[in-house]
C-alpha positions in Angstrom: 0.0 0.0 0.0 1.6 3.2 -1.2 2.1 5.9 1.6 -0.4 9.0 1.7 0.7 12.3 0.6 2.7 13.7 3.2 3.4 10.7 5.7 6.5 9.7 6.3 7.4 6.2 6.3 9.6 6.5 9.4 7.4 7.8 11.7 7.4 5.2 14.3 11.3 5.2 14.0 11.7 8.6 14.3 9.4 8.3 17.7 11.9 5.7 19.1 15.2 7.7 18.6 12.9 10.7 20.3 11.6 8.5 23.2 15.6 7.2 23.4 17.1 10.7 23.6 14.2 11.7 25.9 15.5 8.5 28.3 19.3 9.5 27.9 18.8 12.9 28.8 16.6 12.0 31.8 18.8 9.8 33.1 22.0 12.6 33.0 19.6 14.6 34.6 19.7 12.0 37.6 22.5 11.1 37.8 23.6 15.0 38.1 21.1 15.5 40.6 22.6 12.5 42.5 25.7 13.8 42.7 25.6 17.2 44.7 29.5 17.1 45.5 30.1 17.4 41.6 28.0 20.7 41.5 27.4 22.3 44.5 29.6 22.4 47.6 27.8 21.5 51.5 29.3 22.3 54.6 27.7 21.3 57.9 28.4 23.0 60.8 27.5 21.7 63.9 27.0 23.5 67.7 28.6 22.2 70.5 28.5 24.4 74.0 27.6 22.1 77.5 29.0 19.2 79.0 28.8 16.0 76.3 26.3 13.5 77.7 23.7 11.2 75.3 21.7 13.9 73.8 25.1 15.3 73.0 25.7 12.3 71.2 22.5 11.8 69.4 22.6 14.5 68.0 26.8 14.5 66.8 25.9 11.2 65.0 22.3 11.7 63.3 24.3 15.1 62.1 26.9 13.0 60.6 24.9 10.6 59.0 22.8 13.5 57.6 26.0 15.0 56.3 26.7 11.8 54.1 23.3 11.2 53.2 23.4 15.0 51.3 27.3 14.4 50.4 28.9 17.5 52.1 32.3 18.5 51.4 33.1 18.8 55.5 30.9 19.1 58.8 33.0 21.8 61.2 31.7 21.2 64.9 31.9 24.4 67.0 32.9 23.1 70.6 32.8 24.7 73.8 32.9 21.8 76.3 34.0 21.2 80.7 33.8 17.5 79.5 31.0 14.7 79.8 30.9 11.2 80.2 33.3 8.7 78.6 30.1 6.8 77.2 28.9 9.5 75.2 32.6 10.4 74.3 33.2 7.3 72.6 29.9 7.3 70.7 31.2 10.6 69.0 34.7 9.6 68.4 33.4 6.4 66.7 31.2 8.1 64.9 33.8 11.0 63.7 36.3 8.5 62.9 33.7 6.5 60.7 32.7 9.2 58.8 32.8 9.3 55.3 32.7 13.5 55.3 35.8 14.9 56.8 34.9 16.4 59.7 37.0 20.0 61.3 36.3 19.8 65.2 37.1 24.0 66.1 37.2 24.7 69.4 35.7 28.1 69.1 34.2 29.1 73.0 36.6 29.1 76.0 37.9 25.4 76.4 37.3 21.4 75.2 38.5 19.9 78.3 38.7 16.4 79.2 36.0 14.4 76.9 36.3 17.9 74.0 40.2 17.1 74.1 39.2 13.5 72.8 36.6 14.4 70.3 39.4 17.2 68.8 42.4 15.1 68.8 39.7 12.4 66.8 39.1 15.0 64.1 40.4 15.6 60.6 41.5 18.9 61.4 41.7 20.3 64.7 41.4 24.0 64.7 41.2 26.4 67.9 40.7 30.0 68.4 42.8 32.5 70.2 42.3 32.7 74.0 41.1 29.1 74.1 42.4 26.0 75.7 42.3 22.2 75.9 43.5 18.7 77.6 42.8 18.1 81.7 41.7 14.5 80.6 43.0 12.7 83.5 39.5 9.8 84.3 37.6 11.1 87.5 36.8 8.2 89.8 33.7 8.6 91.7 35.8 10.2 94.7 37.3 12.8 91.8 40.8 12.8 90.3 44.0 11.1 91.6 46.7 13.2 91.2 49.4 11.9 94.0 51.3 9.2 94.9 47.8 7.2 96.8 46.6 6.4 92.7 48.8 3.6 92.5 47.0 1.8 95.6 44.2 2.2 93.6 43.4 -0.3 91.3 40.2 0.8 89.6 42.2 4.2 89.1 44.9 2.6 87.5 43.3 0.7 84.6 40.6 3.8 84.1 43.8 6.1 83.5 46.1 3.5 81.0 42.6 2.4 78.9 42.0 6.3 78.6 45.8 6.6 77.4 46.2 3.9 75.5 42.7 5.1 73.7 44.4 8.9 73.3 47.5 7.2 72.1 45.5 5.3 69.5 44.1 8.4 67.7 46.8 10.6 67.9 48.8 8.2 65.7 46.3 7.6 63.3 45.6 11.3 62.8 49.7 12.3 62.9 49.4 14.5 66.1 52.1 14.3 68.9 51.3 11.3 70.7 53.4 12.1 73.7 51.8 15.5 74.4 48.5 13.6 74.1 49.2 11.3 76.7 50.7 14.3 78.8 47.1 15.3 79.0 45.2 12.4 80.3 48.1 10.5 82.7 49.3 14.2 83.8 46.2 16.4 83.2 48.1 18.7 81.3 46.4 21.5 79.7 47.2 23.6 76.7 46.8 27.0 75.5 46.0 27.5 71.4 49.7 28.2 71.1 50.8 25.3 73.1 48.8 22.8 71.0 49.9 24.4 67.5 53.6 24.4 68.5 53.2 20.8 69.9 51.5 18.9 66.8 48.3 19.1 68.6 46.4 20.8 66.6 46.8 22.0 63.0 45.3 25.5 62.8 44.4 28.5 65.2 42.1 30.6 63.5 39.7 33.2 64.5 36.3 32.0 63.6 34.7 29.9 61.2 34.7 32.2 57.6 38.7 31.7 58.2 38.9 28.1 59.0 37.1 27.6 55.5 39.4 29.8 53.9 42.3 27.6 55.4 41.1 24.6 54.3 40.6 25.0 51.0 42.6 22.7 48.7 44.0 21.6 51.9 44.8 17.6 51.6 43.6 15.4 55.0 44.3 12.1 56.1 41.0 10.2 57.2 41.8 8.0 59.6 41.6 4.8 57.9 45.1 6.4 56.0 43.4 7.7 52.5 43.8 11.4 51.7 41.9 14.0 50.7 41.8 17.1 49.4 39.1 19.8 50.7 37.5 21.7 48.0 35.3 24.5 49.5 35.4 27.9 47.3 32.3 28.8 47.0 30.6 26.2 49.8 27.5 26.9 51.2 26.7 26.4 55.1 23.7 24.7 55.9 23.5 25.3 59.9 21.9 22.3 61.8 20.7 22.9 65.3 19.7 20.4 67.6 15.5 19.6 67.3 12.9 21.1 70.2 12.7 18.2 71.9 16.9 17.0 72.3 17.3 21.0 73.2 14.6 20.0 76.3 16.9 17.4 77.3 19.5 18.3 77.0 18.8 21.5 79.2 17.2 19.2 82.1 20.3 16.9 81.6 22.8 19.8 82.7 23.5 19.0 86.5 22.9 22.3 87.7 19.7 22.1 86.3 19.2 18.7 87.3 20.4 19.5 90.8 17.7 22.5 90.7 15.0 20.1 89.7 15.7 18.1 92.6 16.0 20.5 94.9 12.7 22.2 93.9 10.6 18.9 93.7 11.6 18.1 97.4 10.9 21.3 98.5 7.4 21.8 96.6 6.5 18.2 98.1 7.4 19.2 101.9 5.2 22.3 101.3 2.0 20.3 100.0 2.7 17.8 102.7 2.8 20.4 105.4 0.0 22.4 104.2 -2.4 20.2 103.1 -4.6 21.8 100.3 -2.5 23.9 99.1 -2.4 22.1 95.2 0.3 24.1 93.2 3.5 23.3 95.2 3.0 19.8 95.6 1.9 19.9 91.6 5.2 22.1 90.5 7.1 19.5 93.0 5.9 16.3 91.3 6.6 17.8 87.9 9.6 18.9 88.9 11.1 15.1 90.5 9.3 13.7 87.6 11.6 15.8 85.2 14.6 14.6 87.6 14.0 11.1 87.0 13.9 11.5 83.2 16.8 13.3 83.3 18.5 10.4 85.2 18.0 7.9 82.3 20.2 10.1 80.1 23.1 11.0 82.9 24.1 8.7 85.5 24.0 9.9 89.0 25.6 8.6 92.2 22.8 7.2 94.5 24.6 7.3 97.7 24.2 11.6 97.0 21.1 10.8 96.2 20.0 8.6 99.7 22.1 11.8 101.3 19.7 14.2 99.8 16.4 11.9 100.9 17.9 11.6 104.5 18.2 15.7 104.7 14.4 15.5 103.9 13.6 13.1 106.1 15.7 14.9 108.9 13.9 18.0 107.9 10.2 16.2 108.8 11.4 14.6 111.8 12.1 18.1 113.0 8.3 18.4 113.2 8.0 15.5 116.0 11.2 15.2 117.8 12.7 18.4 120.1 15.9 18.3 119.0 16.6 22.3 119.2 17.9 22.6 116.0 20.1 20.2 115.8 18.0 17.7 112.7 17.9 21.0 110.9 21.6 21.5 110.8 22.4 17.5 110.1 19.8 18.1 107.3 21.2 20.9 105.5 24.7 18.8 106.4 23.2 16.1 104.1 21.9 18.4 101.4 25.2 19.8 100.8 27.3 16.2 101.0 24.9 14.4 98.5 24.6 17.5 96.2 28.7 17.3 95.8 28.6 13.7 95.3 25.4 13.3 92.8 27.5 13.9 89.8 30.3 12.0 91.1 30.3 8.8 88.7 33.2 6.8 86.8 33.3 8.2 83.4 32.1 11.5 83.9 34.8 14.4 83.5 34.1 17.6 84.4 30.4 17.7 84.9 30.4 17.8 88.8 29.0 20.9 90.2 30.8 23.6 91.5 30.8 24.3 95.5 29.5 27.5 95.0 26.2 26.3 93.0 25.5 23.2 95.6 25.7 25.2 98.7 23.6 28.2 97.3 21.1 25.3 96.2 21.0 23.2 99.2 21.2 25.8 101.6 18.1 28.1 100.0 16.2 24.5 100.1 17.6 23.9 103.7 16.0 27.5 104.2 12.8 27.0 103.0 12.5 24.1 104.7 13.4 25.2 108.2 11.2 28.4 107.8 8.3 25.8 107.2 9.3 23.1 110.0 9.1 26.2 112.6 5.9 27.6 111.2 4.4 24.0 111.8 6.2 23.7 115.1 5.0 27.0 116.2 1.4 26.5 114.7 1.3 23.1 116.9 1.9 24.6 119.9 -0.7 27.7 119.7 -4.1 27.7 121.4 -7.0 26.2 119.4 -9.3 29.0 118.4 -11.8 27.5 116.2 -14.1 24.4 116.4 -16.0 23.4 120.1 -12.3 23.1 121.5 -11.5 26.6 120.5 -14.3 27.6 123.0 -12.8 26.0 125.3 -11.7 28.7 128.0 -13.8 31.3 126.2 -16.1 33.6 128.2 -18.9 35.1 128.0 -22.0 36.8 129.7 -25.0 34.8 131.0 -28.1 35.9 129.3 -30.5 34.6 131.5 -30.5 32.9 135.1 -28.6 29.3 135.0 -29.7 27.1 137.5 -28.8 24.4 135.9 -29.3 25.9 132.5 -29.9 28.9 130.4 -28.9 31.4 127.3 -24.9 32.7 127.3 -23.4 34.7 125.1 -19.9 33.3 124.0 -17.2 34.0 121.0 -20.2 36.0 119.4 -22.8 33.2 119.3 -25.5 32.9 121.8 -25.8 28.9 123.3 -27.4 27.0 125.4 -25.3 26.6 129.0 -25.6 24.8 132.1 -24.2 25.1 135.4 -23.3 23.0 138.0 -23.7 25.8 140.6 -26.3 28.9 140.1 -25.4 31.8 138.0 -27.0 34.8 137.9 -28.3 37.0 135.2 -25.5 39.3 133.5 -22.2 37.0 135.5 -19.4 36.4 133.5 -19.1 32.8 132.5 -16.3 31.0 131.5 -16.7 28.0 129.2 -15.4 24.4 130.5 -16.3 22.6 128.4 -18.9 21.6 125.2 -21.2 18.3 124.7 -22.9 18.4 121.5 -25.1 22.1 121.3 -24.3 22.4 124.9 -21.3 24.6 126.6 -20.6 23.3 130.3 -19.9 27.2 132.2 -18.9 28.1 135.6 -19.3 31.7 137.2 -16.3 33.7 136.4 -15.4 35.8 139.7 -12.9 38.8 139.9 
């Protein structure tokens, strides 16, 4: 059959090339989408400014695994750090070392001490800024840091301090930095200064903030810690800023040990005020919250539970105060207890620098000890006042005979009128004195002079 005018007799070949083309240049398309590093550059920095506990480390590792699934050129983590607990610590370094983005740890804030000296030395490139410091990694044991000549009694102590060495020792070497000035810092708690660390093969850079620290980099050439290089390309990178989420900001707040300390503090003390004043609703409500907080908090940082017993006992001193006449003296072993087992809550193995300071324990346990004592007297006292309302409250009261009594008759007592009765005639207009009350009834005598 000849063709119409007009028709071509490659039309359904001509539509297969098309659809072909239309497939090949849907599938660059893709594949160029796909591959972000090729076209655009991502850097991830990352924020970093309390003590480094399990929210801490969450959030350091979903960060990094969000880093490689978007492909970015290099995730810099600001950190400003006292420490944190050797769990968590690990987590981070595992999870920097692992990393398939180069990762720039830059201790921007004031220090990185103990755990932040780990998580910098386990970096790609370590970068601080002037005026700030590092090391102090020496492992606290729960009765704090051995420093003399009693540490090698102490067996526990011993293995805590070579593991942490031996672990310091370990990433040093694989990331070329001065093993011996590493070590320096955990068996001798040495610190260092910006300067120190530079001129000791600590650290690789000391810049002033972040815009420089990219400049730095760029085309710089890193060894990942598995030995391959690389070499940074960041001209023109854009910085995608990740914060931590609403809810790992909450815990991480109630997980700092001031606050937790706080929570503590304020849930025993809004408990001993609904307890003492029954009725009262919004103490004993803010209280329960409150210890309810505190024992959240308590699944995410470890405490010491011989503080904790300390703390309960101060309470329980506190209430005893109410029934036993001990002039004082429960009240002062109380606010004793407060202030031991506030010092020693924090006071775990694996947790470096996240004790409290003297300062913040006292002024907590001793304006809880406060509050407290004020309350215990004010119940004491209330105790040991007259009864003034109720049939006892009339007890004692007097009043003016309304009519005759002889037995009974009309008074008038505490502003009511009642019914009375005498054992001995009273006249109309006496002064009576109320001795005692049955039912609607007020037993009165005469009162003379």
């Amino acid at each position: 059959m000849r063709a119409a005018p007009g028709e071509s007799r490659h039309g359904p070949e001509s539509a297969r090339r098309f659809l072909l083309v239309s497939l090949l240049l849907a599938g660059a398309i893709l594949c160029l989408a796909a591959s972000p590093r090729a076209d655009r550059k991502l850097v991830l920095p990352l924020e970093i400014s309390d003590a480094i506990q399990a929210i801490t480390a969450q959030y350091i590792v979903e960060s990094l695994r969000q880093a490689d699934r978007e492909s970015c050129s290099l995730v810099i983590l600001n950190l400003e750090t006292p420490g944190g607990y050797l769990s968590s610590t690990e987590l981070i370094v595992k999870a920097i070392t692992s990393s398939k983005v180069p990762v720039a740890v830059f201790v921007s804030g004031t220090q990185a001490a103990s755990a932040g000296f780990f998580i910098t030395i386990s970096s790609d490139v370590a970068a601080m800024a002037p005026g700030t410091r590092f090391g102090a990694s020496h492992p606290v044991t729960v009765l704090g840091t051995d420093k003399d000549k009693g540490k090698e009694a102490n067996t526990l102590s011993q293995k805590a301090e070579n593991d942490a060495a031996a672990w310091v020792r370990s990433l040093a070497e694989n990331r070329g930095r001065n093993v011996s000035a590493a070590e320096d810092a955990v068996r001798l708690s040495s610190s260092f200064t910006e300067k120190e660390a530079l001129k000791s093969g600590l650290i690789d850079l000391v810049v002033p903030d972040e815009d420089t620290l990219l400049r730095a980099l760029d085309g710089r050439i890193v060894r990942r810690f598995d030995g391959r290089r690389e070499t940074l390309r960041l001209s023109g990178a854009k910085l995608k800023h990740l914060s931590m989420s609403s809810r790992e900001k909450f815990l991480s707040w109630i997980a700092n040990p001031a606050i937790l300390f706080f929570l503590l503090a304020l849930g025993a003390v809004g408990l001993y005020v609904e307890f003492t004043h029954p009725g009262m609703i919004l103490p004993g409500a803010v209280g329960a919250v409150a210890l309810l907080c505190f024992a959240y908090a308590t699944s995410i940082i470890p405490i010491n539970y011989a503080g904790l017993l300390l703390i309960v006992l101060g309470i329980v001193l506190f209430v005893l105060e109410i029934k036993v006449t001990s002039y004082g003296m429960l009240t002062i072993g109380g606010t004793a207890c407060l202030l031991l087992g506030g010092l020693m809550l924090f006071r775990t193995r694996g947790a470096e620098g996240v004790d409290l300071p003297l300062w913040t324990v006292g002024s907590l346990s001793l304006s809880a000890a406060l509050i407290i004592a004020f309350l215990t007297h004010r119940v004491v006292w209330a105790h040991g006042q007259k009864v003034t309302t109720g049939e006892e409250g009339l007890v004692g009261e007097e009043g003016e005979a309304l009519t005759d009594l002889d037995p009974d008759g009309r008074v008038f007592v505490h502003g009511e009128y009642w019914n009375a009765r005498s054992r001995s005639p009273i006249r109309k207009g006496s002064r009576v004195k109320v001795l005692g009350v049955q039912g609607m009834m007020l037993d009165v005598e005469e009162r003379r002079g």
